[in-house]
C-alpha positions as CSV (number, residue, x, y, z in Angstrom):
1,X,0.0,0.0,0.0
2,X,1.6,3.5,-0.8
3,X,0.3,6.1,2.0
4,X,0.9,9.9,0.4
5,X,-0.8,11.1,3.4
6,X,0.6,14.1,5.1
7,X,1.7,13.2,8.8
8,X,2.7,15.0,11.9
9,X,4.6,12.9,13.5
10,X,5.7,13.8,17.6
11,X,8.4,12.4,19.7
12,X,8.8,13.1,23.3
13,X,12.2,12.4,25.2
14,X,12.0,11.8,29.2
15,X,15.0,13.5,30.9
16,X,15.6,14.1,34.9
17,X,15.4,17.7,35.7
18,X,18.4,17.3,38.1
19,X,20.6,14.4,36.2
20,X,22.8,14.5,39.1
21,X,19.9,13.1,41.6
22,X,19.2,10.2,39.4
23,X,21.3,7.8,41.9
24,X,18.9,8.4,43.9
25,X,16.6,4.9,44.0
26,X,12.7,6.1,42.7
27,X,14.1,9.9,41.2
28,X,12.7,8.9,38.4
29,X,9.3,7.3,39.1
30,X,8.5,10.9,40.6
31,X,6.6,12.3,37.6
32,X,7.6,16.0,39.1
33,X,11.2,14.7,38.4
34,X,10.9,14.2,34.7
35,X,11.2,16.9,32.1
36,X,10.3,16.1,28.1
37,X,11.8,17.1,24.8
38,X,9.4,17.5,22.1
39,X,10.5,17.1,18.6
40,X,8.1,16.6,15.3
41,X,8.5,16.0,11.7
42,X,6.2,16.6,9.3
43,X,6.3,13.5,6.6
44,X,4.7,12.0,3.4
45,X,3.8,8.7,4.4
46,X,4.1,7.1,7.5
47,X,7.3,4.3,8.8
48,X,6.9,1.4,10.9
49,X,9.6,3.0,13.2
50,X,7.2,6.6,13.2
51,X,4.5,4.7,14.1
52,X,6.2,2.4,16.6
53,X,8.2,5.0,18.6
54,X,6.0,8.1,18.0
55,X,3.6,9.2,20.6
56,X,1.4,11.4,19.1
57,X,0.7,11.1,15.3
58,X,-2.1,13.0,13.3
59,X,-3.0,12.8,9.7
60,X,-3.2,16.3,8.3
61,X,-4.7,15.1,5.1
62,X,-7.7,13.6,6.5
63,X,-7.9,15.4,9.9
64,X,-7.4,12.4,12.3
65,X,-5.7,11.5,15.6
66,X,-3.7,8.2,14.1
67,X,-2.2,7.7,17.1
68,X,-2.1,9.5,20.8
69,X,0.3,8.3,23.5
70,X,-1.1,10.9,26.2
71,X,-4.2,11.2,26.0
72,X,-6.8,8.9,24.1
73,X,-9.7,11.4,24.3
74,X,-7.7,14.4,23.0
75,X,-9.4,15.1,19.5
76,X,-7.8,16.6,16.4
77,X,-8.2,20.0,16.7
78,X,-6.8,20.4,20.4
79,X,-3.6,18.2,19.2
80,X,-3.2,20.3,16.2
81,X,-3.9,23.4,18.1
82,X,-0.8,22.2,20.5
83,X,1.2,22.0,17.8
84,X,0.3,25.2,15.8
85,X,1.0,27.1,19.3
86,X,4.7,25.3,20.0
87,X,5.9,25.6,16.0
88,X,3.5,27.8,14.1
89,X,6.7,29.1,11.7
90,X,6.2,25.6,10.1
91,X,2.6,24.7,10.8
92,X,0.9,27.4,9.5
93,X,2.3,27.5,6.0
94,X,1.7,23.7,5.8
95,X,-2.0,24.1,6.6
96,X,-2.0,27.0,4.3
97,X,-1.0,25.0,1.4
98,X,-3.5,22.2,2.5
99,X,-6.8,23.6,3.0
100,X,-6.2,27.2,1.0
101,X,-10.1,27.2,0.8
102,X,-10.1,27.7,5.4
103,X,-7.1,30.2,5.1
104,X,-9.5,32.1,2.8
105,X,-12.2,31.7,4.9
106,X,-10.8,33.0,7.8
107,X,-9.1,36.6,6.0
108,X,-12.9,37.3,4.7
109,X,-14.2,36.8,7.9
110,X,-11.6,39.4,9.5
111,X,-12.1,41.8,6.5
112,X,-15.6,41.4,7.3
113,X,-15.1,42.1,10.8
114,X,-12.7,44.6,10.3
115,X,-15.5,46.2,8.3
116,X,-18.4,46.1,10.7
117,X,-16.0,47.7,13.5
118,X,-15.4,50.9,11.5
């Protein structure tokens, strides 16, 4: 099967906030211990490795939740609101090219607004 789908794909790292108390038996158990590093890639086509050590991954071309390691009741446009927040430099353009028909939407509606207000 050949996917052309366009994925986000996010990975989250666990790190100790203080690496030097992790001698320390159950530092790391403590949740309030652990800090995460978020990194995402934005991909044609999904990889058995994405979707084995991902933890979140959404399909942008059919606006679904394909896979959420957090929180199973977290729909798609509260994930890809997340996202848009943390990285809109590369979001925004993306979605922009995808649905040009909501980006068009959404400057009429302002115009509109914009309008009404003077």
């Amino acid at each position: 099967m050949n996917n052309k789908d366009i994925y986000l794909v996010a990975y989250y790292h666990i790190k100790p906030k203080d690496p030097k108390r992790t001698k320390e038996a159950g530092y790391m158990t403590d949740p309030a211990n652990i800090d995460y590093d978020e990194s995402i890639n934005i991909t044609r086509g999904l990889k058995t490795k994405d979707e084995l050590n991902a933890k979140v991954i959404l399909n942008l071309t059919s606006q679904t939740v394909r896979k959420n390691g957090f929180n199973g009741n977290t729909d798609f446009p509260s994930l890809l609101a997340h996202y848009q927040e943390g990285y809109p430099k590369y979001i925004n353009p993306l979605l922009a090219q995808l649905y040009p028909e909501q980006v068009d939407a959404d400057v009429n509606v302002h115009s509109q607004e914009e309008k009404a207000g003077s």
